[in-house]
PQR file with spaces between the fields and no chain letter, atoms N, CA, C, O and H, PARSE charges and radii, in Angstrom:
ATOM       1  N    UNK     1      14.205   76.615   45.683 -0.4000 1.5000
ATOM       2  CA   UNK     1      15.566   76.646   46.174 -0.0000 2.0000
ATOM       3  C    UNK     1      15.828   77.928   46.965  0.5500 1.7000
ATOM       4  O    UNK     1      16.393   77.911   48.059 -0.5500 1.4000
ATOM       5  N    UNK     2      15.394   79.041   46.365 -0.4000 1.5000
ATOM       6  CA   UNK     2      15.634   80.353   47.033 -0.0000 2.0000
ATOM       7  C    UNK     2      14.803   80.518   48.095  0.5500 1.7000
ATOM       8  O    UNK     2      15.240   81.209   49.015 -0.5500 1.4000
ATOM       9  H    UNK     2      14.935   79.055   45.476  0.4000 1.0000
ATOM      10  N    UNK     3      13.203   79.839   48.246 -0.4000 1.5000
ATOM      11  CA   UNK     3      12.589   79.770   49.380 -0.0000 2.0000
ATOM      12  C    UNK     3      13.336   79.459   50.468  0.5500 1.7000
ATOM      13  O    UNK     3      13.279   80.234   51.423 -0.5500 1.4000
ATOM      14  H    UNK     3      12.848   79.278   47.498  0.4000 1.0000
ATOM      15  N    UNK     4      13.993   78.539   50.532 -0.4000 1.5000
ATOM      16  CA   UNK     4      14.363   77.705   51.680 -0.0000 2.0000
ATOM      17  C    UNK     4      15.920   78.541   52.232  0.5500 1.7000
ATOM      18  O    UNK     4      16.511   78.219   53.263 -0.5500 1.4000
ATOM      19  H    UNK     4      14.040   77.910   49.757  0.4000 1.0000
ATOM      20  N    UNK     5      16.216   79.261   51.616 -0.4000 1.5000
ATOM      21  CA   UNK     5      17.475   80.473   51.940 -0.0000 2.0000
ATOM      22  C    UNK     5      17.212   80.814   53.309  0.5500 1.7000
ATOM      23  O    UNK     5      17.886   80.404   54.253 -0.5500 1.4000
ATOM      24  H    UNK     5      15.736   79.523   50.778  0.4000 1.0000
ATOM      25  N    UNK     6      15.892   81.818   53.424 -0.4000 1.5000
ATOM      26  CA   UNK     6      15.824   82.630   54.184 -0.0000 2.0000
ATOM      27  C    UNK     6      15.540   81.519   55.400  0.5500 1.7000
ATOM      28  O    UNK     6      15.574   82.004   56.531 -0.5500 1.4000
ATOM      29  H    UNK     6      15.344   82.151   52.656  0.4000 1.0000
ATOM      30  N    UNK     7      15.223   79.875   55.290 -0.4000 1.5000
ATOM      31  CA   UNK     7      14.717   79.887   56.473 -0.0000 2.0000
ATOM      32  C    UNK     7      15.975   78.692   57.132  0.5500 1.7000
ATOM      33  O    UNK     7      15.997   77.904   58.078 -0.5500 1.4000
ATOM      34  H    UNK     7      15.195   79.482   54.371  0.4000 1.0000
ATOM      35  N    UNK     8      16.804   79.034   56.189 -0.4000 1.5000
ATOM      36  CA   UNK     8      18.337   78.411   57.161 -0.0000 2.0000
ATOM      37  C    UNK     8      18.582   78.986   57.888  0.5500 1.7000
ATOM      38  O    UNK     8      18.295   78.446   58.957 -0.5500 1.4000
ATOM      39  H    UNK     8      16.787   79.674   55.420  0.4000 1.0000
ATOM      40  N    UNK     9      19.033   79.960   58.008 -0.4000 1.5000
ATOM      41  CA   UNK     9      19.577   80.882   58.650 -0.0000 2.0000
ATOM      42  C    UNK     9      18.776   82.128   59.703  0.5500 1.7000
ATOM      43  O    UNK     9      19.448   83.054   60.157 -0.5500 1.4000
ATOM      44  H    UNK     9      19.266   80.398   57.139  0.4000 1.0000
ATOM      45  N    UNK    10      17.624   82.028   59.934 -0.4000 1.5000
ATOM      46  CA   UNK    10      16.901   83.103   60.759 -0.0000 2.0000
ATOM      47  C    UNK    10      17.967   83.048   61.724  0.5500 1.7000
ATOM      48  O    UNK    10      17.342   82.203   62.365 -0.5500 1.4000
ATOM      49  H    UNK    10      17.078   81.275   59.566  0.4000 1.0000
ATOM      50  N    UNK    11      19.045   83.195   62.420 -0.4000 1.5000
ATOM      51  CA   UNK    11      19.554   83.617   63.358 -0.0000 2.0000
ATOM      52  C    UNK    11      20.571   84.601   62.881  0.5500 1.7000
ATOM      53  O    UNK    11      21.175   85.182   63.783 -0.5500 1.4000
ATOM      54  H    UNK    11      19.554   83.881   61.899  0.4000 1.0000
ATOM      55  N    UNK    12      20.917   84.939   61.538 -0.4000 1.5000
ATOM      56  CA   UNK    12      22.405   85.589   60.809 -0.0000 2.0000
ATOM      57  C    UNK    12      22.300   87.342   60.841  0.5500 1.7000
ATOM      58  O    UNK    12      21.487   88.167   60.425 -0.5500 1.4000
ATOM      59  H    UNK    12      20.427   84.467   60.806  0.4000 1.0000
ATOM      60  N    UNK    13      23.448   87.384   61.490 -0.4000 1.5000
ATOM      61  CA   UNK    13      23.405   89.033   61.589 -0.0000 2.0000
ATOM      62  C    UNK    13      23.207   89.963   60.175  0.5500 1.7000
ATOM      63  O    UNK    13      23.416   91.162   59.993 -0.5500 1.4000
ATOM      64  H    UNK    13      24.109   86.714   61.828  0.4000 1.0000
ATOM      65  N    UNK    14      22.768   89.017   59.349 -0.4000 1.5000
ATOM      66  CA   UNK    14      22.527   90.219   57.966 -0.0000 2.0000
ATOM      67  C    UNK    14      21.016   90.234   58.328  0.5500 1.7000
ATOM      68  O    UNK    14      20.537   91.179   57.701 -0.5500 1.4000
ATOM      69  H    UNK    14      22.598   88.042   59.497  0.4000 1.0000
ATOM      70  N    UNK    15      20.007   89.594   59.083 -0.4000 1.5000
ATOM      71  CA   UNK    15      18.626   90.119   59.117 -0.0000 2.0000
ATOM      72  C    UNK    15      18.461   90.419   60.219  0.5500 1.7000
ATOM      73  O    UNK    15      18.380   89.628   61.158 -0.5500 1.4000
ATOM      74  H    UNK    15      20.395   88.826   59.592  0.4000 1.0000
ATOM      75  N    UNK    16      18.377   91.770   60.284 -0.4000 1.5000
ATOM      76  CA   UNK    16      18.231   92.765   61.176 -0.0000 2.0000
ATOM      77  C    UNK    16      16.652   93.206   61.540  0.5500 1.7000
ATOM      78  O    UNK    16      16.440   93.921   62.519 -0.5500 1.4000
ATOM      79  H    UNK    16      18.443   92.413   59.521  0.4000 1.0000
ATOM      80  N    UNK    17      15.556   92.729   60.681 -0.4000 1.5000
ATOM      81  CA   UNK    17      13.898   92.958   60.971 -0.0000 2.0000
ATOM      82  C    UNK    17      13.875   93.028   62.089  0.5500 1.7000
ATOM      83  O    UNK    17      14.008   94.149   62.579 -0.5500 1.4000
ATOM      84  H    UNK    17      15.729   92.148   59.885  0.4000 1.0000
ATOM      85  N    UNK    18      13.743   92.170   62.742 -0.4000 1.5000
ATOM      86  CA   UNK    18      13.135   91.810   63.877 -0.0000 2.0000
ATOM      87  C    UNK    18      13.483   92.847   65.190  0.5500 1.7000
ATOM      88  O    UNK    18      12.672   93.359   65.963 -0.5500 1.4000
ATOM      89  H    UNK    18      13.634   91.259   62.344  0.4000 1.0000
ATOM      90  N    UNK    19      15.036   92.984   65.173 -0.4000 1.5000
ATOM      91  CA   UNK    19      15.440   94.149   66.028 -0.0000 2.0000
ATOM      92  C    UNK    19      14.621   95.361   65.707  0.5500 1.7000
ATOM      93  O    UNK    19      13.918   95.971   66.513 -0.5500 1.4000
ATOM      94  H    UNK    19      15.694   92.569   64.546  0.4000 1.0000
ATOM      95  N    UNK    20      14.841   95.723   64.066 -0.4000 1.5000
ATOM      96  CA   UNK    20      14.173   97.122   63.948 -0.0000 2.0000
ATOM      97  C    UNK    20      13.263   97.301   64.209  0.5500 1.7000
ATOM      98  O    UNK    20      13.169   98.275   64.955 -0.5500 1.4000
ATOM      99  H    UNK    20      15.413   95.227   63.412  0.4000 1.0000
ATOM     100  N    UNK    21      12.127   96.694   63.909 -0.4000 1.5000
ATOM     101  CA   UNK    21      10.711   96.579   64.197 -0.0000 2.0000
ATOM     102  C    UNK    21      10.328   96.407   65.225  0.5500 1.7000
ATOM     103  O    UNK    21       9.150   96.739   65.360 -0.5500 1.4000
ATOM     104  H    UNK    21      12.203   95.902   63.303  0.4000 1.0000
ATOM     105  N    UNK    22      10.923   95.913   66.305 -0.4000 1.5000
ATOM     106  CA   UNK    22      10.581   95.493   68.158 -0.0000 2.0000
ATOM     107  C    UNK    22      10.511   96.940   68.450  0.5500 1.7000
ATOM     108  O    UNK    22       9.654   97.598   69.039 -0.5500 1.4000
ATOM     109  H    UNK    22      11.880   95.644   66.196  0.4000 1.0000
ATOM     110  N    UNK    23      11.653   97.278   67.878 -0.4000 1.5000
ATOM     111  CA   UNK    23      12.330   99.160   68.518 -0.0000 2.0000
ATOM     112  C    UNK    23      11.239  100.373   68.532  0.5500 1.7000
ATOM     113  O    UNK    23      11.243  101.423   69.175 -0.5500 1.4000
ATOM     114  H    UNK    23      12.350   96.743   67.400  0.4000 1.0000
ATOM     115  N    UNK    24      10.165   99.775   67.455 -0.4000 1.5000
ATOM     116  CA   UNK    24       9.576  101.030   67.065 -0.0000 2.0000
ATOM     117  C    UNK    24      10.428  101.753   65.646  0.5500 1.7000
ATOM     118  O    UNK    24       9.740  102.407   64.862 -0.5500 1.4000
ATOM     119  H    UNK    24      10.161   98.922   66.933  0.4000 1.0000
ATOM     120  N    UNK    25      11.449  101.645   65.465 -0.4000 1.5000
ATOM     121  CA   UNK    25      11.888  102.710   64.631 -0.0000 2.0000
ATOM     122  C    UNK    25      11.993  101.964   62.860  0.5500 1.7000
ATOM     123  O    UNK    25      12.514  100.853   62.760 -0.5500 1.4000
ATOM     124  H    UNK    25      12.008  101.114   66.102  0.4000 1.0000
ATOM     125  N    UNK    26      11.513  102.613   61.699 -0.4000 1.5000
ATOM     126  CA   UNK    26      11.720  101.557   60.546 -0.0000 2.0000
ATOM     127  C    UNK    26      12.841  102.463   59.758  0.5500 1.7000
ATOM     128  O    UNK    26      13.077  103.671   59.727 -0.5500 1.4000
ATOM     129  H    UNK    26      11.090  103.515   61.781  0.4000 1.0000
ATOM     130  N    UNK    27      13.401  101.345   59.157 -0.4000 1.5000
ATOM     131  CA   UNK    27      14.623  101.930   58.282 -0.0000 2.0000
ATOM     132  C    UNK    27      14.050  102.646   57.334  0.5500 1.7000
ATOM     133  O    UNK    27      14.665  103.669   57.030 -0.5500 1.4000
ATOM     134  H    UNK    27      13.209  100.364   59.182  0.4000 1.0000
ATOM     135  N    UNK    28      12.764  102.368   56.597 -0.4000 1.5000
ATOM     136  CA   UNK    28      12.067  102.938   55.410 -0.0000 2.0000
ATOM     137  C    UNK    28      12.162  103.838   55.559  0.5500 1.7000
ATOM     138  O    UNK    28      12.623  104.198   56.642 -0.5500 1.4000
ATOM     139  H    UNK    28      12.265  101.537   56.843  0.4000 1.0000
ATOM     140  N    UNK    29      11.797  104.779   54.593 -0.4000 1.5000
ATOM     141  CA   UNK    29      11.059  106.068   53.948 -0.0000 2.0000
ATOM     142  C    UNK    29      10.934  106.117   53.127  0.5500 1.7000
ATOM     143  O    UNK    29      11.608  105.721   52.177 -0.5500 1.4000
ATOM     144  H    UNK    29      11.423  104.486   53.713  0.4000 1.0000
ATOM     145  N    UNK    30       9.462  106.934   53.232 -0.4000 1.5000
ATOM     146  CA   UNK    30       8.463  107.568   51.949 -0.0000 2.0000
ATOM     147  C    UNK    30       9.079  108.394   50.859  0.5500 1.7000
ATOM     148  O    UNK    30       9.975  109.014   51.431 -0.5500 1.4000
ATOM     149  H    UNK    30       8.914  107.256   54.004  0.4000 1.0000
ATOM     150  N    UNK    31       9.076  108.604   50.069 -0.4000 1.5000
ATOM     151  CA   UNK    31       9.279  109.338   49.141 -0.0000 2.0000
ATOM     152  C    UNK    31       8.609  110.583   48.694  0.5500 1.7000
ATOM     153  O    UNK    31       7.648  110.229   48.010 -0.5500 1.4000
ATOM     154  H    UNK    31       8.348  108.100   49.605  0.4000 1.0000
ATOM     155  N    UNK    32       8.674  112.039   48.770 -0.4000 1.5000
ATOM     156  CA   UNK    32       7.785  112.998   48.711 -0.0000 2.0000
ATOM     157  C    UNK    32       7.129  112.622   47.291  0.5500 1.7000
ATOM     158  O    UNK    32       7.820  112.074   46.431 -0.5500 1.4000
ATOM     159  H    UNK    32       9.454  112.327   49.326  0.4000 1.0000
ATOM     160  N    UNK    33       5.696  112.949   47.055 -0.4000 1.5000
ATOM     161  CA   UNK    33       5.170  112.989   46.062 -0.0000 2.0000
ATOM     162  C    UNK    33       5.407  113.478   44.902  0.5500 1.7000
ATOM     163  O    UNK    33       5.279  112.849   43.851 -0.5500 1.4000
ATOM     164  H    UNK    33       5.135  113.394   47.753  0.4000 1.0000
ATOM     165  N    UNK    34       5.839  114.852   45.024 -0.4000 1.5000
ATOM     166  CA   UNK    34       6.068  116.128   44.383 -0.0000 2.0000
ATOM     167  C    UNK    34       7.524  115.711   43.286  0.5500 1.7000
ATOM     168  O    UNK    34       7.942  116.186   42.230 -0.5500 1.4000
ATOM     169  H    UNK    34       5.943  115.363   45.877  0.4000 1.0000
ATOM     170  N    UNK    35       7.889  114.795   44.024 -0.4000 1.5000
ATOM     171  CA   UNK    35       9.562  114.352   43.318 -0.0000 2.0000
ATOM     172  C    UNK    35       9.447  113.385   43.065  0.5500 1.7000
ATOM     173  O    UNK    35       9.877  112.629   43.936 -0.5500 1.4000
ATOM     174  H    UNK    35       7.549  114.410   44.882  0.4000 1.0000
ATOM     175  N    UNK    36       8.654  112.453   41.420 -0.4000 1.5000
ATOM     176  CA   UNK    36       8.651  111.662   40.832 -0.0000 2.0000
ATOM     177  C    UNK    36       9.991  110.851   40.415  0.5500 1.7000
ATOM     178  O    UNK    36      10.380  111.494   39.440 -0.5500 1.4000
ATOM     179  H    UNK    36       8.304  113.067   40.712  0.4000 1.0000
ATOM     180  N    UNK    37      10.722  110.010   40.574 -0.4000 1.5000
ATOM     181  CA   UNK    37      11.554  109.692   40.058 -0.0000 2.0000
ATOM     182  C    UNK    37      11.220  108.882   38.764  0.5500 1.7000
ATOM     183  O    UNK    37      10.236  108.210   38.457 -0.5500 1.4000
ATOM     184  H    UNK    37      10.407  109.488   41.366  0.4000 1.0000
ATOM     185  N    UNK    38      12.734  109.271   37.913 -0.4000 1.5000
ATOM     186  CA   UNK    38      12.232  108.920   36.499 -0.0000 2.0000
ATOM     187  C    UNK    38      13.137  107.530   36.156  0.5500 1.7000
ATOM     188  O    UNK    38      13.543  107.050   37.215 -0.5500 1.4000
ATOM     189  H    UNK    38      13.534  109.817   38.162  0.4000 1.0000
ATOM     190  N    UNK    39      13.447  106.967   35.308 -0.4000 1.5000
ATOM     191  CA   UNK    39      13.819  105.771   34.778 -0.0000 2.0000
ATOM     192  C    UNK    39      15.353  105.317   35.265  0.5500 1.7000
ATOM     193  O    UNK    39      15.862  104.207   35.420 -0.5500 1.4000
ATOM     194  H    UNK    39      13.118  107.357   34.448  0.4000 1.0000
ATOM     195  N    UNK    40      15.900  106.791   35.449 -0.4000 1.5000
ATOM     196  CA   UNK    40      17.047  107.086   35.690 -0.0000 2.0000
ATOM     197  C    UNK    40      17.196  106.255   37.753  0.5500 1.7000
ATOM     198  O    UNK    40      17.811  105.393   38.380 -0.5500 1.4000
ATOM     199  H    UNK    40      15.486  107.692   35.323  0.4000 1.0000
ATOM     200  N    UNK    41      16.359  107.104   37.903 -0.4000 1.5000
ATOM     201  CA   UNK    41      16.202  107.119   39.440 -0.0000 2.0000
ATOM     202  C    UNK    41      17.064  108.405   40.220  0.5500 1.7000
ATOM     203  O    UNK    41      17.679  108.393   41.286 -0.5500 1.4000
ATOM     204  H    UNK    41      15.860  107.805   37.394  0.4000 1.0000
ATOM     205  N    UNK    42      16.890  109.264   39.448 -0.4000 1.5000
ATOM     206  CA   UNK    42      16.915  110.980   39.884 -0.0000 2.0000
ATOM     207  C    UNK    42      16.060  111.553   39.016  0.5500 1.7000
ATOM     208  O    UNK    42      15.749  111.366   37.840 -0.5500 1.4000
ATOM     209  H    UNK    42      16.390  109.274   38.582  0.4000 1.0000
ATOM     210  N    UNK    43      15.610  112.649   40.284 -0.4000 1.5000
ATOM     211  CA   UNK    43      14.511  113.614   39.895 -0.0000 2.0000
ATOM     212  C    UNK    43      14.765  114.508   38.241  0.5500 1.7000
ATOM     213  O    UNK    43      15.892  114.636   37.763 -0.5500 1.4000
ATOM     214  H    UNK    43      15.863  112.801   41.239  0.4000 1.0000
ATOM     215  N    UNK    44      13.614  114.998   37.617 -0.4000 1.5000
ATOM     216  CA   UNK    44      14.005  116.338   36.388 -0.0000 2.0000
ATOM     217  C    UNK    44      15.008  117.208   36.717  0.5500 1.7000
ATOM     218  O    UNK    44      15.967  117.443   35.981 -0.5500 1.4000
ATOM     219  H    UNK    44      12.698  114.894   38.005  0.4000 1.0000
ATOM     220  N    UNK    45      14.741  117.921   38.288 -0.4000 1.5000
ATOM     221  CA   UNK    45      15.907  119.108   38.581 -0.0000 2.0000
ATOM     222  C    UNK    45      17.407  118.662   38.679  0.5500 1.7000
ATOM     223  O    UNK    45      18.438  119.325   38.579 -0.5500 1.4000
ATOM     224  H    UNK    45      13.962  117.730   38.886  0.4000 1.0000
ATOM     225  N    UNK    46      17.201  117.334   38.906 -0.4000 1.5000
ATOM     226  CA   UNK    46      18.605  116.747   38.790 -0.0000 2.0000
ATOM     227  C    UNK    46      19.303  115.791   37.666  0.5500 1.7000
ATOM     228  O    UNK    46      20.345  115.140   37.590 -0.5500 1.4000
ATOM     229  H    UNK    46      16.362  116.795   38.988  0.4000 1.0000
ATOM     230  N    UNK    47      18.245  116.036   36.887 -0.4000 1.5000
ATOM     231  CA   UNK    47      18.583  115.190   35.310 -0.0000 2.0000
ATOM     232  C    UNK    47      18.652  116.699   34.621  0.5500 1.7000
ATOM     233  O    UNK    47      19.244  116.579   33.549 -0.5500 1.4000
ATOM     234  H    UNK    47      17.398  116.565   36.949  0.4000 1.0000
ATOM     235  N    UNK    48      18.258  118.082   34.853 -0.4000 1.5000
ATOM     236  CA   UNK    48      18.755  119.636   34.197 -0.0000 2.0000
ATOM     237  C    UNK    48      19.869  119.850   34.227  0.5500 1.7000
ATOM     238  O    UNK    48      20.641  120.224   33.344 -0.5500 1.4000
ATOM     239  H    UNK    48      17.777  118.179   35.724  0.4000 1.0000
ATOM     240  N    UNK    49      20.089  119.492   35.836 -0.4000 1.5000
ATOM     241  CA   UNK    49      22.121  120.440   36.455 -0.0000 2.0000
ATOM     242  C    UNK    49      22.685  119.350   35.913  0.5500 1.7000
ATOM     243  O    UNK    49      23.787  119.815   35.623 -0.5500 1.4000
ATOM     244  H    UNK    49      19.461  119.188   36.553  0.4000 1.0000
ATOM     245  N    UNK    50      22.711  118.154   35.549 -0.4000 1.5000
ATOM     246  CA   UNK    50      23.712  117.235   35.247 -0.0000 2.0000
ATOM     247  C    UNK    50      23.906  117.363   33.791  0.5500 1.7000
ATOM     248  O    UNK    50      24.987  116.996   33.330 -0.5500 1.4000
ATOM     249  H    UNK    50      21.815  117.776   35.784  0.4000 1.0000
ATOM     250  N    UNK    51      22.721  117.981   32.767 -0.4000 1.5000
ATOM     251  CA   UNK    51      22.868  118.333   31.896 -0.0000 2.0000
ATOM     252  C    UNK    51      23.429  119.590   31.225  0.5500 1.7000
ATOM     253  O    UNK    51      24.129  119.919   30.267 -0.5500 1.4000
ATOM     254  H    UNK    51      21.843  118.279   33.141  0.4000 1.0000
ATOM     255  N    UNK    52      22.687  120.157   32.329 -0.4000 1.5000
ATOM     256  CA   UNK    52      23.598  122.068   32.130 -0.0000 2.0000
ATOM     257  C    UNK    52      25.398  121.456   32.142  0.5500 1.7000
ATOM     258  O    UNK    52      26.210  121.598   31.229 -0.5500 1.4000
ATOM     259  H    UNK    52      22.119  119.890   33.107  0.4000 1.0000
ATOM     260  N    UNK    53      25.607  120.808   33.415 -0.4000 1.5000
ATOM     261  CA   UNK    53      27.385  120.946   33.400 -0.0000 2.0000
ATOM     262  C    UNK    53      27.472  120.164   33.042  0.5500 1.7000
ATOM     263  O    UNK    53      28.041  119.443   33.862 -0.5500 1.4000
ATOM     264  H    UNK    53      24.947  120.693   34.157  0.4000 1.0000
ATOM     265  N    UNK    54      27.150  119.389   31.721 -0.4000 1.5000
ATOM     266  CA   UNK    54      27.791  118.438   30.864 -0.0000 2.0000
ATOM     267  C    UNK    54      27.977  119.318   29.543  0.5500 1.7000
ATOM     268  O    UNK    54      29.106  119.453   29.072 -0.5500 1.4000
ATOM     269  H    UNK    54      26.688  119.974   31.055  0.4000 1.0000
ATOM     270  N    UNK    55      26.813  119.942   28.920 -0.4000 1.5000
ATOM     271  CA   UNK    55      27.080  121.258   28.188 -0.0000 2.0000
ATOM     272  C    UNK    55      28.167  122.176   28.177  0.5500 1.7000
ATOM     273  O    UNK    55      28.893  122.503   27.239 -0.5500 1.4000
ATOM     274  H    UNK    55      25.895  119.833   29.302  0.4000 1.0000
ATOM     275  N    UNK    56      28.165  122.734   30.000 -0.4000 1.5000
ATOM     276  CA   UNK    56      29.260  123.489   30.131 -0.0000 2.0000
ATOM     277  C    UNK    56      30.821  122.969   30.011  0.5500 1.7000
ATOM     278  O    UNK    56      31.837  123.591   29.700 -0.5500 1.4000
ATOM     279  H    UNK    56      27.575  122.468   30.763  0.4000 1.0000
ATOM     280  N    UNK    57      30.668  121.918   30.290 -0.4000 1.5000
ATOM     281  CA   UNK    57      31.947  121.100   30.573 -0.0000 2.0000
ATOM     282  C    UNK    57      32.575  120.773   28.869  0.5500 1.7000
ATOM     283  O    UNK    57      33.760  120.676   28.552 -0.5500 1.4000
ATOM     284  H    UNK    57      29.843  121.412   30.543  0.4000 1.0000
ATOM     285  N    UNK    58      31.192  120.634   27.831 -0.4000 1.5000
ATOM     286  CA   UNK    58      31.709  120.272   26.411 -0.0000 2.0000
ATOM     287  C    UNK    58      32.480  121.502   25.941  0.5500 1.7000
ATOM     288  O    UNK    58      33.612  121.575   25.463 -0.5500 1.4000
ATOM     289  H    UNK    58      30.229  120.713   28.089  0.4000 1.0000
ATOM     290  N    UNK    59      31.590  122.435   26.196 -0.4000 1.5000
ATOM     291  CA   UNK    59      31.968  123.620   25.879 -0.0000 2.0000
ATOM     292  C    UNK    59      33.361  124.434   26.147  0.5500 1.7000
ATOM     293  O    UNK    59      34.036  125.050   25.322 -0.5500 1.4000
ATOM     294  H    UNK    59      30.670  122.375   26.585  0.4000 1.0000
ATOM     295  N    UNK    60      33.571  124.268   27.432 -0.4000 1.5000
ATOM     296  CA   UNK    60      35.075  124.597   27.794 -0.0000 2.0000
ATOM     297  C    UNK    60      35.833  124.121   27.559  0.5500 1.7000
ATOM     298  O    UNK    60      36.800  124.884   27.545 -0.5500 1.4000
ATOM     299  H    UNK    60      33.023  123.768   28.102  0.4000 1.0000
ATOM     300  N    UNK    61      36.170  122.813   27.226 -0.4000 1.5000
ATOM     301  CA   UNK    61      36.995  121.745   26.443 -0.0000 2.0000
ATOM     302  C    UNK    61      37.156  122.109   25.303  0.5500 1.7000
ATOM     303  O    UNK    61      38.320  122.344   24.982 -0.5500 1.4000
ATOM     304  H    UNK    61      35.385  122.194   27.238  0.4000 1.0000
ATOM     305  N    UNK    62      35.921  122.321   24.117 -0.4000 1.5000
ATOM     306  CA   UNK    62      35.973  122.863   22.672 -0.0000 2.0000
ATOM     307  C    UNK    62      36.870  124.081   22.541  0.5500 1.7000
ATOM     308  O    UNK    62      37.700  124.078   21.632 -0.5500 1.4000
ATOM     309  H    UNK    62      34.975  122.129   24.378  0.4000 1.0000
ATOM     310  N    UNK    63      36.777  125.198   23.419 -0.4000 1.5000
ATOM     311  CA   UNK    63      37.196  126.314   23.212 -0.0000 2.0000
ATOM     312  C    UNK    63      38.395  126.060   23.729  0.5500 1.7000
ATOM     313  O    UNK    63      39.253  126.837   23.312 -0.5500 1.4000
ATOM     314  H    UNK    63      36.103  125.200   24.157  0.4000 1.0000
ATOM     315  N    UNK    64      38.891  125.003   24.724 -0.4000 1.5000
ATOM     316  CA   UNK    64      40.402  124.888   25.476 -0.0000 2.0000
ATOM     317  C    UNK    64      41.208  124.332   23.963  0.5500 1.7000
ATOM     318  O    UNK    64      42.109  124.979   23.427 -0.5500 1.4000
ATOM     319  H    UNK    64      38.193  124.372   25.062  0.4000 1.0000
ATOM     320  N    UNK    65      40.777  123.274   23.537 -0.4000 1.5000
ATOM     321  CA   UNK    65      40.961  122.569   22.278 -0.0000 2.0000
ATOM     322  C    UNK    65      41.320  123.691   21.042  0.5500 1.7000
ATOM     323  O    UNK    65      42.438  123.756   20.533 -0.5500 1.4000
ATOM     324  H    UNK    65      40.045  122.749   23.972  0.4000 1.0000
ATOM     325  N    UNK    66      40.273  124.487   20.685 -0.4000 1.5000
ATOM     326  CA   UNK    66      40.575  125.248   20.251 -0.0000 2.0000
ATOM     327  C    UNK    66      41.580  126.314   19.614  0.5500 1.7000
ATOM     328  O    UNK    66      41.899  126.692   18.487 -0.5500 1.4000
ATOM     329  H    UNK    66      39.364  124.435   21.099  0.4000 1.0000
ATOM     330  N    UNK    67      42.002  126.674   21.323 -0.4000 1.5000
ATOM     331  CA   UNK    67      43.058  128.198   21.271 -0.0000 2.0000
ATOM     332  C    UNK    67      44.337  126.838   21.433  0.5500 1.7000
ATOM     333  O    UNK    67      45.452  127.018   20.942 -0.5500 1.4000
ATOM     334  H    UNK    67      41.742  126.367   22.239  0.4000 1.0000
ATOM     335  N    UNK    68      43.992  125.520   22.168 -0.4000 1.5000
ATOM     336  CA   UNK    68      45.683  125.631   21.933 -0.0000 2.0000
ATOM     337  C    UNK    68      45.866  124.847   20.777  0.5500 1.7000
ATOM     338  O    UNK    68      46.948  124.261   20.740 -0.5500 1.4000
ATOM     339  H    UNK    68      43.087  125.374   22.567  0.4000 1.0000
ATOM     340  N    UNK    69      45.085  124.669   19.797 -0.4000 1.5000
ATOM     341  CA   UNK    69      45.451  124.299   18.226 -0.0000 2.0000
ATOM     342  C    UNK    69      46.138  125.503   17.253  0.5500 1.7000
ATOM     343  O    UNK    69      46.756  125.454   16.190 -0.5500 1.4000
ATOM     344  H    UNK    69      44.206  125.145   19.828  0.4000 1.0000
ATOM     345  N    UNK    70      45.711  126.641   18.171 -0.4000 1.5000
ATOM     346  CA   UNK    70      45.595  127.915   17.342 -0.0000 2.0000
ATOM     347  C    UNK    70      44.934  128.319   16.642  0.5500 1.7000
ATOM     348  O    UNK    70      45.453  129.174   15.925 -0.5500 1.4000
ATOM     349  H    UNK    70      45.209  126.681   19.035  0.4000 1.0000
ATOM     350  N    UNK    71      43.399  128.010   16.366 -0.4000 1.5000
ATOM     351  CA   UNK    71      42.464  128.182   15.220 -0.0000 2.0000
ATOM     352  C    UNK    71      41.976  129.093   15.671  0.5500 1.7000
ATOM     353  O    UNK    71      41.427  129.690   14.745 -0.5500 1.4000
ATOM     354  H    UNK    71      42.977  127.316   16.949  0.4000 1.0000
ATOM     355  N    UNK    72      41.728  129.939   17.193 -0.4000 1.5000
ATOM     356  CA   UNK    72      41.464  131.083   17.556 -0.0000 2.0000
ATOM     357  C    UNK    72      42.429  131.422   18.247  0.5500 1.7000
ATOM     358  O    UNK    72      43.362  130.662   18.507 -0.5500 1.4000
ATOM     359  H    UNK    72      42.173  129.454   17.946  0.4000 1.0000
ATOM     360  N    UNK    73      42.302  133.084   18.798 -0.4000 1.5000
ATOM     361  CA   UNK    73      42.784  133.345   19.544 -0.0000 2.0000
ATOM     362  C    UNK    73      42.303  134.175   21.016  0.5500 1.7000
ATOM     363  O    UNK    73      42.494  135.388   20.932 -0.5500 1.4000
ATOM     364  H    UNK    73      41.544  133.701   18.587  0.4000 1.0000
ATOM     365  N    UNK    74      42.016  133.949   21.660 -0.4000 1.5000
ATOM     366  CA   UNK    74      41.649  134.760   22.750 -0.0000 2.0000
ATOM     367  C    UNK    74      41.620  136.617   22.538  0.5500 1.7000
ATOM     368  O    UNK    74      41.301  137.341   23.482 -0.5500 1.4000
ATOM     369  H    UNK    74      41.861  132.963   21.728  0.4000 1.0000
């Protein structure tokens, strides 16, 4: 059923191949080596900072929480 999709329609402005590829130019790109993506689909250095300011972010909340309960005081 899904075979026969693509071959209704070869004239529909959602498939664009044929233009790109005549042109020389491809929409693709490679992916550097060095930057594995993980399960997530962002890199370690960017699964750290999202973790650092989720930390930071708990943290400033706790202590905002905190002083205006009054259990500390600045």
């Amino acid at each position: 059923m899904l075979d026969d999709l693509r071959d209704k329609e070869p004239a529909s402005p959602f498939f664009q191949e044929d233009a790109a590829s005549s042109s020389g130019y491809s929409m693709e790109f490679e992916e550097p080596r060095s930057h594995q993506r993980g399960l997530s689909g962002i890199t370690p250095v960017q699964r750290f900072v999202l973790a650092a300011m989720l930390l930071a972010e708990v943290c400033i909340l706790g202590v905002m929480l905190l002083v205006i309960s009054g259990r500390i005081v600045p």
